[in-house]
C-alpha positions as semicolon CSV with decimal commas, in nm:
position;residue;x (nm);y (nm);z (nm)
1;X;0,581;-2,260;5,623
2;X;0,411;-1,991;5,468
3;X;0,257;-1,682;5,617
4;X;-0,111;-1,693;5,651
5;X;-0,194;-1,418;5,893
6;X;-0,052;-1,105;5,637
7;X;-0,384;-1,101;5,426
8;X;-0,593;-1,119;5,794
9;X;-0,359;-0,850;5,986
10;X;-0,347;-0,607;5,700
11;X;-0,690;-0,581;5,595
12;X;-0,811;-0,517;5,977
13;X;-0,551;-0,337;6,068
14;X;-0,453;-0,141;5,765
15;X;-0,754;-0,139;5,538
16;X;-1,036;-0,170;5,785
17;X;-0,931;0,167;5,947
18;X;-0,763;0,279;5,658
19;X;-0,574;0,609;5,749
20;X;-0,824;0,907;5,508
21;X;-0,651;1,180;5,645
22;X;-0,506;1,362;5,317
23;X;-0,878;1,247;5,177
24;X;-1,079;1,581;5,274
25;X;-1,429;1,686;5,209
26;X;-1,519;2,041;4,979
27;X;-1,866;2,026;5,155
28;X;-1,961;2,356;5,203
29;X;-1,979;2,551;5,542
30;X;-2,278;2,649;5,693
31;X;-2,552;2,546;5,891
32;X;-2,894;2,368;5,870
33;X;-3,027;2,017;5,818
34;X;-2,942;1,745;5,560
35;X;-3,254;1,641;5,343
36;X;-3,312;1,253;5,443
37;X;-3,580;1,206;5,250
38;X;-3,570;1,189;4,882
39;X;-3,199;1,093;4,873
40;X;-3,247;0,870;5,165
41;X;-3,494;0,739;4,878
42;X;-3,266;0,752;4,623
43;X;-3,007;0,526;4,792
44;X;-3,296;0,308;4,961
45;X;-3,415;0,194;4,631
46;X;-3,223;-0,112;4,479
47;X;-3,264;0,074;4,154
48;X;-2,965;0,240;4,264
49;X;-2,705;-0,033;4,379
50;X;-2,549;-0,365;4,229
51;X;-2,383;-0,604;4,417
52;X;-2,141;-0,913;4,341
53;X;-2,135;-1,199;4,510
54;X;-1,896;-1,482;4,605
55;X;-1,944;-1,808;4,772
56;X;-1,679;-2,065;4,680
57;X;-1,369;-2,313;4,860
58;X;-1,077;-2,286;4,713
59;X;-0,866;-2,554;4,696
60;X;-0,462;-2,611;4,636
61;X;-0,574;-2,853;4,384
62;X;-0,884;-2,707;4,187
63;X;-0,930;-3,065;3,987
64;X;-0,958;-3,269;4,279
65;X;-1,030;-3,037;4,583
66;X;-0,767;-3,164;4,745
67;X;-0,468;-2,967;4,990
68;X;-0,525;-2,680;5,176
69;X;-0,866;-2,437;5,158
70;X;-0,994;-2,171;5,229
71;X;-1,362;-2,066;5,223
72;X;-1,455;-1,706;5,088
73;X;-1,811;-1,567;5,097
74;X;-1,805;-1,214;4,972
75;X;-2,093;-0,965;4,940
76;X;-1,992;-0,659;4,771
77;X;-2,252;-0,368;4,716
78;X;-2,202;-0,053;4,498
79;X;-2,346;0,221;4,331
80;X;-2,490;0,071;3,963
81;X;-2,371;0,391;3,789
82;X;-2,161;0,658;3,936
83;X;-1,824;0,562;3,874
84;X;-1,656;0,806;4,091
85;X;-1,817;0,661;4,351
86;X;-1,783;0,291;4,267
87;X;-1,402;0,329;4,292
88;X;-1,469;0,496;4,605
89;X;-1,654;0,202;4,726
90;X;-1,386;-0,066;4,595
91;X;-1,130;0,141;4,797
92;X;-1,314;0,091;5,117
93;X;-1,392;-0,248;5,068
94;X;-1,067;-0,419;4,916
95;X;-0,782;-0,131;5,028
96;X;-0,589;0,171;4,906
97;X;-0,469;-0,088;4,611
98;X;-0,804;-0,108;4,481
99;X;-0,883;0,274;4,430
100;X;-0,844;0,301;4,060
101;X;-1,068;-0,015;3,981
102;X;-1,417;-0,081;3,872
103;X;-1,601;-0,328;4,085
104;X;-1,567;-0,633;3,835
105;X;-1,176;-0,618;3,812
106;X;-1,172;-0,548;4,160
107;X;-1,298;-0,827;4,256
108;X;-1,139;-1,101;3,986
109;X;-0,769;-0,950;4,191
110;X;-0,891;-0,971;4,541
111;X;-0,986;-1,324;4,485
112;X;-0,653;-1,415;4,323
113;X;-0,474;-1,193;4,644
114;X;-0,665;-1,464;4,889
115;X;-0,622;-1,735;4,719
116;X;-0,230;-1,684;4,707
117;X;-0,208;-1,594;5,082
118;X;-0,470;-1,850;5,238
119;X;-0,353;-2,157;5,040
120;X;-0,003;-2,304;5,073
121;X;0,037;-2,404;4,703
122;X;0,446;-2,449;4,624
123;X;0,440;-2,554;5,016
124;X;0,227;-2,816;4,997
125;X;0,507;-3,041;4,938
126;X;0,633;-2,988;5,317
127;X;0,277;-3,182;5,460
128;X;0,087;-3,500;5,389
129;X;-0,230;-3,470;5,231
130;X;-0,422;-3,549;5,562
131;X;-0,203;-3,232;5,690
132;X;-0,334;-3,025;5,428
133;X;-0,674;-3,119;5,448
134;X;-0,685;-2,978;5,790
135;X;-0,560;-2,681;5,681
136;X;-0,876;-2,523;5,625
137;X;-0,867;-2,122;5,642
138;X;-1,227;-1,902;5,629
139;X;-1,243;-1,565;5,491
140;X;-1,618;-1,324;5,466
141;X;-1,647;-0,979;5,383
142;X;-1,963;-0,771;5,327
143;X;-2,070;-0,440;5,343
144;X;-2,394;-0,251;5,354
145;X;-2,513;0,107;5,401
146;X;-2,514;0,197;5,758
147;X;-2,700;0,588;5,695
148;X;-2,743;0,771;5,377
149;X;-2,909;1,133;5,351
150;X;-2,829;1,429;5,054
151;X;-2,487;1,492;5,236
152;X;-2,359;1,162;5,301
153;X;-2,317;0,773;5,253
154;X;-2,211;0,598;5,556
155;X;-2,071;0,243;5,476
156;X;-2,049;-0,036;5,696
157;X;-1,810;-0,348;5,616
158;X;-1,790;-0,650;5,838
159;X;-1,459;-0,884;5,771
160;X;-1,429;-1,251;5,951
161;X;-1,120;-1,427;5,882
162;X;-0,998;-1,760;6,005
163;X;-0,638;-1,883;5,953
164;X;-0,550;-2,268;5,952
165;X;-0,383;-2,336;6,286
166;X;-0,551;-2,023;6,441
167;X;-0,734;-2,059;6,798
168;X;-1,020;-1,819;6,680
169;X;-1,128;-1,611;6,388
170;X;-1,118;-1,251;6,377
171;X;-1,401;-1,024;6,348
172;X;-1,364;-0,673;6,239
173;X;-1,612;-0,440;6,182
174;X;-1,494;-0,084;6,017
175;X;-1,705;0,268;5,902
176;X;-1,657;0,450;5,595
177;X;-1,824;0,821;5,517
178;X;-1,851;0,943;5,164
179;X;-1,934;1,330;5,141
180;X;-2,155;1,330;4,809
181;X;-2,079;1,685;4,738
182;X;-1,728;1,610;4,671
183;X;-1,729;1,231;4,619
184;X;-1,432;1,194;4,864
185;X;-1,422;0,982;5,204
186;X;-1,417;1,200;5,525
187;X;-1,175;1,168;5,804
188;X;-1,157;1,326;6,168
189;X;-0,933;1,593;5,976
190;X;-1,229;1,683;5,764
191;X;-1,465;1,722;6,008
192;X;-1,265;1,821;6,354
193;X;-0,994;2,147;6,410
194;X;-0,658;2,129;6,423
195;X;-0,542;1,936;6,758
196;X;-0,852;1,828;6,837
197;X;-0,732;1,469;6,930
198;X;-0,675;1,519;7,336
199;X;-1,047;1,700;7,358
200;X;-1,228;1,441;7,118
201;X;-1,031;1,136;7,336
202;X;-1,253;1,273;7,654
203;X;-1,542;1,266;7,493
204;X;-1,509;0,955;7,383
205;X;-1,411;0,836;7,710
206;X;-1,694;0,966;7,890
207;X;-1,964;0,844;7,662
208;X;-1,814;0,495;7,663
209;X;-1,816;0,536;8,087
210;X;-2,178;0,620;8,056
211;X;-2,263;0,333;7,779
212;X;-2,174;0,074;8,059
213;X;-2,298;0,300;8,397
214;X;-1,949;0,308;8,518
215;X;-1,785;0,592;8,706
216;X;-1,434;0,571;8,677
217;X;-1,176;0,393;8,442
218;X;-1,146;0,099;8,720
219;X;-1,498;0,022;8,710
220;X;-1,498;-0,053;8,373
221;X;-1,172;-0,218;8,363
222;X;-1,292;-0,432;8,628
223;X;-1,657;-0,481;8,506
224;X;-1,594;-0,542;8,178
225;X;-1,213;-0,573;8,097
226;X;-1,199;-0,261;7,876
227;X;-0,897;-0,021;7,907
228;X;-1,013;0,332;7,892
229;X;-0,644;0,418;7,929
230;X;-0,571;0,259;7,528
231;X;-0,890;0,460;7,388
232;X;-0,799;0,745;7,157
233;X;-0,972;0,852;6,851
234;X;-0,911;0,549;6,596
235;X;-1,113;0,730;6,224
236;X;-1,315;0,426;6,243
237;X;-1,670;0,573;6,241
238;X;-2,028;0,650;6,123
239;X;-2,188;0,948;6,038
240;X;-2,558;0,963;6,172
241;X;-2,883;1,156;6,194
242;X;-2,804;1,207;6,582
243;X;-2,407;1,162;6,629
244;X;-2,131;0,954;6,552
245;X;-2,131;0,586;6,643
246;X;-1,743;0,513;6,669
247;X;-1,597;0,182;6,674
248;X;-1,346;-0,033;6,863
249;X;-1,318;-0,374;6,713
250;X;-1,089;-0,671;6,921
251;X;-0,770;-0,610;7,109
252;X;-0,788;-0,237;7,039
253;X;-0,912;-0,175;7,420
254;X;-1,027;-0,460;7,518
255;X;-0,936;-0,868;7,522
256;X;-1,127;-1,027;7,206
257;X;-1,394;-1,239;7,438
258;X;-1,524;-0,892;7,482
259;X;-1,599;-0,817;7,131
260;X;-1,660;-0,508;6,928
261;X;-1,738;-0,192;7,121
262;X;-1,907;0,076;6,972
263;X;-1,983;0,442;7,132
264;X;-2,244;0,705;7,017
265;X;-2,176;1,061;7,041
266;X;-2,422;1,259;6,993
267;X;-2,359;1,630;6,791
268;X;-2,436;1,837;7,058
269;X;-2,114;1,702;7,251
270;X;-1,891;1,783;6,967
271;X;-1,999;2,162;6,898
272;X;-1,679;2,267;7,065
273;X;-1,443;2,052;6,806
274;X;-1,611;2,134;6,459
275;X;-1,396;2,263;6,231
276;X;-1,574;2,595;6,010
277;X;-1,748;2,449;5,708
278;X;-1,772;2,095;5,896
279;X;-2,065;1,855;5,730
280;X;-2,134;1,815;6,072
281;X;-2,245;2,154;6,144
282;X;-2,608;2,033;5,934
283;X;-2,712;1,790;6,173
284;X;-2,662;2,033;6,467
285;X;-3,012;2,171;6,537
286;X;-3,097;2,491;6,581
C-alpha cells in the first residue's frame, strides 16, 4: 500500500517550522521605532501582491474521475515584483526545495509532488474501484500577511491535510519573518544571544501560565491537557508591533482536541535575551 502520510508529516513537521537558523538577518543595530505607516501602506495595497490560486480533485484516472482523490485548494500570495523576495516566499510556503523558484514553476511542481503522494496510481490495481473511490484524501494551504512595517514581513501559512483512511485531518498553522533590509528570513538565532534557549523556555512558560490563569504546570495540565513540561522554544513565530505571538500547533504540547496554542510575548519581557543589533531592539520603546 502506498505511503500517504510522508507529504502530510513533512510539510508540518519539516517545512511548517522549517529549521532558519544558518538564515540570519544584516539588519542593523540600534534602537528606535519601525515606520508602520507608509510601508505598512506599501504592503497593504494589492498593487503590491499577486496571488495564484488552486481549487481542483485530482483523480487516479483524469478521463473519467475515477480511483483514488484528493482535493487541493491552494491560495498562494506573493510579492508582484521583487524577485528576491518571491523566492523567499515560495520557500516558506512549499519548503527548502522550492527556494530557487519563481512562483509559477513553483507551483506547476508542488501540484505534481501531491498528486504523486495523495493518489495511489500504479497501486490502484491492489483495490476495487468502490475501494478507491473511498479513498478520498484533502489537502489546503494558504498564506497571508500576519504584520508588515519598514523592517519586516511577517507571514502566516495555514496547512489542512486529510489522508484516506485517516481518523482526522491535520491542521497546522506556522510563522515566517522576512527582514526587508536584508531580504533573508529571521530565526531565534538572529534575533536572541547565544544560549538563550533555557531563559526564552521560561518566558514562554510563564506567559502561556498566565494566558489560561493557571498557577502551576498541574493546573494547566489538568485544566486544559497542555504539558508545560514539552514546551521549549519551537522558531515558529510572528514578529509584531507589541511582541511575539509564538505558536504550538497539535501534539507538540498538547493532545490535538485541544488545538493550536498560541502565546504573546510582549518586548519588554525579552530585553534581557536580545542579541546587539537585534530588529527587535526597534519595537522596544523608549
Amino acid at each position: 500500500m502506498k505511503k500517504i502520510y510522508s507529504l502530510a508529516s513533512l510539510l508540518l513537521f519539516l517545512g511548517l517550522f522549517l529549521c532558519l537558523g544558518s538564515y540570519g538577518c544584516t539588519s542593523t543595530g540600534g534602537k528606535g521605532t519601525a515606520d508602520s505607516t507608509s510601508l505598512q501602506t506599501l504592503w497593504n495595497s494589492p498593487a503590491q501582491w499577486d496571488s495564484i490560486d488552486i481549487s481542483e480533485t485530482y483523480f487516479d484516472f483524469p478521463q473519467t474521475k475515477t480511483g483514488s482523490s484528493v482535493d487541493v485548494t491552494i491560495h498562494f500570495l506573493y510579492p508582484k515584483t521583487d524577485t528576491t523576495l518571491q523566492q523567499l516566499f515560495c520557500k516558506t510556503f512549499f519548503g527548502e526545495d522550492y527556494a530557487r523558484l519563481l512562483p509559477s514553476e513553483a507551483m506547476k511542481r508542488y501540484v505534481e509532488e501531491v498528486k504523486s503522494e495523495y493518489l495511489f496510481g500504479g497501486d490502484s490495481l491492489s483495490f476495487t474501484s468502490g475501494e478507491l473511490a473511498e479513498m478520498k484524501s484533502a489537502l489546503s494551504l494558504q498564506n497571508k500577511i500576519h504584520y508588515s512595517d519598514s523592517l519586516v514581513l511577517a507571514i502566516e501559512k495555514k496547512l489542512y491535510t486529510h489522508s484516506a483512511g485517516a481518523i482526522h485531518g491535520l491542521l497546522g498553522l506556522g510563522y515566517y519573518n522576512i527582514g526587508l533590509q536584508g531580504k533573508e528570513i529571521l530565526s531565534e538565532g538572529d534575533i536572541f544571544v547565544d544560549g538563550y534557549i533555557p531563559e526564552l523556555t521560561k518566558i514562554i512558560q510563564s506567559q502561556l501560565l498566565k494566558t489560561y490563569g493557571k498557577q502551576t504546570a498541574q493546573e494547566l495540565e489538568e485544566s486544559e491537557g497542555i504539558y508545560l513540561s514539552d514546551l521549549t522554544p519551537n522558531d515558529n513565530f510572528a514578529i509584531g508591533p507589541k511582541g511575539l505571538t509564538y505558536c504550538y500547533n497539535p501534539y507538540e504540547i498538547a493532545p490535538y482536541a485541544v488545538g493550536i496554542i498560541q502565546i504573546f510575548i510582549p518586548y519588554e519581557a525579552l530585553t534581557e535575551l536580545l542579541r546587539p543589533g537585534s530588529i527587535l531592539h526597534h519595537y522596544i520603546p523608549q
